[in-house]
C-alpha positions as CSV (number, residue, x, y, z in Angstrom):
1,X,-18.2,13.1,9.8
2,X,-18.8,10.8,7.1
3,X,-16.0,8.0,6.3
4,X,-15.4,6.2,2.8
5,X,-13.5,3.4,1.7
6,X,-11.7,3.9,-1.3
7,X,-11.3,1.9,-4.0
8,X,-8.2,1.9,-6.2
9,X,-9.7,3.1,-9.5
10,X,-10.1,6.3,-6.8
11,X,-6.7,7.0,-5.7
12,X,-4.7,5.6,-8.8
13,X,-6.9,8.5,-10.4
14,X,-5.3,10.9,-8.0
15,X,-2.1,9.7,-8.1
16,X,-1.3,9.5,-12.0
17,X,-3.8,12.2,-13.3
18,X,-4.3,10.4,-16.3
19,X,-8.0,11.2,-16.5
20,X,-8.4,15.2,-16.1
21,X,-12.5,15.1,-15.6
22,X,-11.9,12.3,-12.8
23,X,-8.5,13.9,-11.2
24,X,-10.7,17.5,-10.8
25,X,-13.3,15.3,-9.1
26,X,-11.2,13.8,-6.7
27,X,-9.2,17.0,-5.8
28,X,-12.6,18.3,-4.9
29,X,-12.8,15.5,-2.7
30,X,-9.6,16.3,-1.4
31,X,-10.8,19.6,-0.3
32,X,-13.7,18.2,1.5
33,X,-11.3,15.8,3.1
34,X,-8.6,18.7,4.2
35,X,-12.1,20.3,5.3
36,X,-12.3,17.5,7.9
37,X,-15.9,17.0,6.2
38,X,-14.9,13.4,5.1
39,X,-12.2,10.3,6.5
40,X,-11.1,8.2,3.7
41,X,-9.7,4.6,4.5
42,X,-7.9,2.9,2.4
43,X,-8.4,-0.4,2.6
44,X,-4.9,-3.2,2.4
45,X,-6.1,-5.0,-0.9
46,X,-6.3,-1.1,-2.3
47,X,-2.6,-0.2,-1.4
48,X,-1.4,-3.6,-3.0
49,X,-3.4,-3.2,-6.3
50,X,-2.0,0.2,-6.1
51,X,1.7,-1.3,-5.7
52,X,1.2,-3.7,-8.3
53,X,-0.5,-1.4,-11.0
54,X,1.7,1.8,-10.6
55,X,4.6,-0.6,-11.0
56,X,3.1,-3.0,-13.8
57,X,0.8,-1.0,-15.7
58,X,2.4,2.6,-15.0
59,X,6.5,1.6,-14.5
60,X,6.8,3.6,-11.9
61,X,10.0,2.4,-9.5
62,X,9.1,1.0,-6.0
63,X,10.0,4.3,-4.3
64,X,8.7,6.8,-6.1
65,X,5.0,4.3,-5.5
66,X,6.3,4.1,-1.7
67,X,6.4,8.3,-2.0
68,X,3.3,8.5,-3.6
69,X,1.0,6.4,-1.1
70,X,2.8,7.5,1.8
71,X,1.8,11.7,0.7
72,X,-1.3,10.0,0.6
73,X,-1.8,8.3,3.8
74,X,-0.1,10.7,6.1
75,X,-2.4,13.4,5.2
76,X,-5.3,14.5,7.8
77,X,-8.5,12.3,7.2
78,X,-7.3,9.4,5.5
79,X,-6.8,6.5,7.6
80,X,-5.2,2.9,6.6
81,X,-6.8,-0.5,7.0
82,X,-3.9,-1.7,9.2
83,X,-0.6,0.1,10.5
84,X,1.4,-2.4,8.8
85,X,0.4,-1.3,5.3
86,X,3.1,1.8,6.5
87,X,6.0,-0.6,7.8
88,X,5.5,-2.8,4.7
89,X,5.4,0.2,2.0
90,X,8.6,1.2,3.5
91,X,10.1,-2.4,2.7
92,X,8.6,-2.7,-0.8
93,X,11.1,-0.1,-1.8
94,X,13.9,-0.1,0.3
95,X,14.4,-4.1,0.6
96,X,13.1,-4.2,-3.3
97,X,10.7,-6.8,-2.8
98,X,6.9,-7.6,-3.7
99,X,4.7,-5.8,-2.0
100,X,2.6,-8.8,-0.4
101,X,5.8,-10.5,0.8
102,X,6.7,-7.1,2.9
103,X,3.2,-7.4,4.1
104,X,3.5,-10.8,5.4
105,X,6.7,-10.0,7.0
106,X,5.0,-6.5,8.5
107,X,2.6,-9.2,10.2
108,X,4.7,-12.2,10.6
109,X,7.1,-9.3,13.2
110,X,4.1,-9.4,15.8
111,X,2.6,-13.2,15.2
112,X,3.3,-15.4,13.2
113,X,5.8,-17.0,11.0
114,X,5.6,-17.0,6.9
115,X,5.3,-20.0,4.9
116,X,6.8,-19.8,2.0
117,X,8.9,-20.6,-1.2
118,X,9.8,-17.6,-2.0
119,X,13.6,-17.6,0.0
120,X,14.7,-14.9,-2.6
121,X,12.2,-12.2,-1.1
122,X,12.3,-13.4,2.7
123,X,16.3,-13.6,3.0
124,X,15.8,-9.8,2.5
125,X,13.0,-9.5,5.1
126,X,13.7,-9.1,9.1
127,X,11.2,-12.1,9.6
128,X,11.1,-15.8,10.5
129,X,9.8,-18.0,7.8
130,X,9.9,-21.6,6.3
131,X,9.2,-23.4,3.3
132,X,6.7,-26.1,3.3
133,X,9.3,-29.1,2.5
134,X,11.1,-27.4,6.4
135,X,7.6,-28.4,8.3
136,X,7.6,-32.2,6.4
């Protein structure tokens, strides 16, 4: 079997259908991929570019991006970089944060704690964290 990272171009492609010729491509892919002829992996950088575009460029609201990539990584074949891109997708919309700070707190659960200045995201976040001036 034959595995593929995918870059975001790639799956925003299949998730907004904005470009017909490129969305038929990658629903042939898809086929292939329900075929269990290919594993996609979607790396973490893809899934926040993802976050950050569908929300930026395409206003979509955090969960219907959440619902989107979750269809998406659930399915047969298509494998994530790291299991807490699932945990922190779920937090990105249901806490209503930045994608990158549910990340860190995704990580910070197992290891380590965040530094940061952002108090307005992490007060929302089950995580420990500091800010710089705290460690002084």
């Amino acid at each position: 079997m034959n595995k593929f990272l995918i870059d975001t171009n790639v799956l925003i492609r299949l998730l907004v259908k904005d470009d017909p010729i490129k969305f038929n491509t990658i629903m042939k892919l898809v086929e292939k991929v329900e075929k269990s002829e290919i594993t996609l992996v979607i790396p973490t950088v893809v899934i926040a570019e993802c976050c950050w575009l569908l929300k930026s460029f395409y206003k979509l609201d955090k969960s219907k991006i959440t619902e989107y990539l979750l269809d998406v990584i659930e399915s047969e074949n298509v494998e994530v970089e790291e299991d807490d891109v699932i945990i922190a997708l779920k937090k990105y919309s249901d806490k209503n944060v930045d994608f990158a700070d549910a990340l860190l707190s995704s990580k910070s659960n197992s290891k380590l704690p965040v530094l940061t200045w952002d108090k307005k995201d992490f007060k929302k976040l089950e995580c420990e964290y500091y800010i710089p001036e705290e460690l002084l």
